[in-house]
Backbone as a ProteinNet text record, in pm:
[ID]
protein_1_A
[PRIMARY]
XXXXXXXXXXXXXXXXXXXXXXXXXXXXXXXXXXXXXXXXXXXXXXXXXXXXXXXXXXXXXXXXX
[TERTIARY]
-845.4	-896.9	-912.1	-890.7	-874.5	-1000.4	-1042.9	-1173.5	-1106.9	-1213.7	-1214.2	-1262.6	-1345.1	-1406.1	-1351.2	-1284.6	-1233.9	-1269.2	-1432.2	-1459.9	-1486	-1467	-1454	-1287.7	-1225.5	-1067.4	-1056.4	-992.6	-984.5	-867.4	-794.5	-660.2	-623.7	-616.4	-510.7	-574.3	-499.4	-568.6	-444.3	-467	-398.2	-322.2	-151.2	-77.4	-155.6	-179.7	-153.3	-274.7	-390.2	-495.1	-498	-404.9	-414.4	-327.5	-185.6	-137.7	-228.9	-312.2	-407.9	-508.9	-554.6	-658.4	-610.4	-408.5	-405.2	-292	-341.3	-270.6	-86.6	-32.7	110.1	127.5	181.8	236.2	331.2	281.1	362	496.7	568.1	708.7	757.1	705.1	707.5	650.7	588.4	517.5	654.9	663.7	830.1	938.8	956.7	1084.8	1056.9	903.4	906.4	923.5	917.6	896.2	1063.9	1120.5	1248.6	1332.5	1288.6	1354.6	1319.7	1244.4	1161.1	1072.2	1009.9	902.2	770.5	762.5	685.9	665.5	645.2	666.6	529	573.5	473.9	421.5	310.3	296.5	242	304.2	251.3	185.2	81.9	27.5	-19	62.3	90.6	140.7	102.4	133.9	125.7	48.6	-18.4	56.1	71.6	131.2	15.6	-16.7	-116.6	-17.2	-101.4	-21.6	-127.5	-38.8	-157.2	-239.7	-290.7	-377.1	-227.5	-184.6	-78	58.5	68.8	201.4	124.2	0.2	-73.6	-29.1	-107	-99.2	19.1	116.4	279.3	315.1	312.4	339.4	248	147.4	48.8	86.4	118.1	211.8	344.1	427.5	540.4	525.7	426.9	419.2	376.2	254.9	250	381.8	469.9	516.8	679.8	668.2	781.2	687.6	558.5	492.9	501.5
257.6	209.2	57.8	0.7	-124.2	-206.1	-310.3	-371.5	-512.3	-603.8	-733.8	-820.5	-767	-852.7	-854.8	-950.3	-940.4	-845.9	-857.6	-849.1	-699.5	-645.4	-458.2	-419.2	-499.8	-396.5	-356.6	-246.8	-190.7	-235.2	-289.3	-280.4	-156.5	-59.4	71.4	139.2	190.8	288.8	401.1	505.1	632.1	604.6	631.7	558.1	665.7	787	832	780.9	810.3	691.9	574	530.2	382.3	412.1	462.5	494.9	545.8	653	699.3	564.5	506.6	378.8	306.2	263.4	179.9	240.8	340	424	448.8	450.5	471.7	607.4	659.3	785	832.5	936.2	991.5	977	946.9	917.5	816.5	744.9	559.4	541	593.4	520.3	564.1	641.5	704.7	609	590.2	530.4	358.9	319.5	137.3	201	294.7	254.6	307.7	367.9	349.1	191.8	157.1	-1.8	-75.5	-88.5	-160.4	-256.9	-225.3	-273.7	-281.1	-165.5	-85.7	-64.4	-54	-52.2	50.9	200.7	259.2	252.5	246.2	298.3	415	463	608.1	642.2	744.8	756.2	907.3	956.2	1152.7	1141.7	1274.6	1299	1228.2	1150.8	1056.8	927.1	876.6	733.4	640.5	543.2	427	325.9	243	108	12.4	-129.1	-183.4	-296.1	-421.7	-492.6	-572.1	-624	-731.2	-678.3	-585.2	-433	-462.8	-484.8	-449.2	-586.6	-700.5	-810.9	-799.1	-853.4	-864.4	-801.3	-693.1	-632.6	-682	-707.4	-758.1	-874.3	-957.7	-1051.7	-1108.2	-974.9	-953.9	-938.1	-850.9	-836.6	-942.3	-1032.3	-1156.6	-1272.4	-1271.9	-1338.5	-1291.9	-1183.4	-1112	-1105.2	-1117.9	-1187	-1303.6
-37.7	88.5	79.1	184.6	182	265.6	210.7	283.5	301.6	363.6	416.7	283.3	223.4	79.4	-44.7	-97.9	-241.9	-359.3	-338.3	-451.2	-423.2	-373.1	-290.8	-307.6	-309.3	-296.4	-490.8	-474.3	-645.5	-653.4	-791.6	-839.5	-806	-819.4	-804.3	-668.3	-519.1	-400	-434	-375.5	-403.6	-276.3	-287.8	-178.7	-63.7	-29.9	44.6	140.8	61.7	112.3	192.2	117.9	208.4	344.2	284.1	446.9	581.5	547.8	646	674.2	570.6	598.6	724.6	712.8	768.4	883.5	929.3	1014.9	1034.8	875	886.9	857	873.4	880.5	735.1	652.9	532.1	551.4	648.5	677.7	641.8	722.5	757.1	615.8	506.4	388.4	284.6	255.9	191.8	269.6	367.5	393	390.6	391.2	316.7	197.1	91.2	-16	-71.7	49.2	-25.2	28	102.3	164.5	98.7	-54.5	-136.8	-76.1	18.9	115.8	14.9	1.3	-84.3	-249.9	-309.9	-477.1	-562	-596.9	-605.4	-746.1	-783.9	-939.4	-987.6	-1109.9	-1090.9	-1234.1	-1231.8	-1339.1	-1270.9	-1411.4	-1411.8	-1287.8	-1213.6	-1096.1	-971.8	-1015.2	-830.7	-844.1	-736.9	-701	-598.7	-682.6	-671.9	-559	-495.2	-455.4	-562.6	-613.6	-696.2	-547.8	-619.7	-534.7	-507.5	-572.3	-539.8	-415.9	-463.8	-383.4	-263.1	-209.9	-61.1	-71	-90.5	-8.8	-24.3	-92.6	-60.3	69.9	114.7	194.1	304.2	323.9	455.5	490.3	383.3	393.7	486.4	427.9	507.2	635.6	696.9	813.6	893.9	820.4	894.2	896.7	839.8	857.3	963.6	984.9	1039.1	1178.1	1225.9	1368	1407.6
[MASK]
+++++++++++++++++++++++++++++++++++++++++++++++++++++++++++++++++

């Protein structure tokens, strides 16, 4: 889950998590992360986004406005 305060965002959110946080759809989150929009990390079974993978990407979008 993603907040407004630095010192509140964790290095690792559980991707699926954040997609719902930030209202994208399990579709749309699989198909940035096959357009390498996206970049997942995984540990065992689950796939993390890290802290850097989000801004990069929040990024992108501001600058593609």
């Amino acid at each position: 889950m993603q907040t407004n305060r630095p010192d509140q965002d964790p290095e690792l959110v559980p991707f699926r998590d954040w997609l719902r946080a930030n209202g994208i759809g399990i579709s749309t989150g699989y198909r940035l992360v096959a357009d390498k929009r996206l970049t997942l990390t995984h540990i065992g079974k689950r796939s993390y986004l890290t802290r850097a993978t989000r801004a990069e990407f929040l990024k992108s979008l501001e600058q593609a406005a």
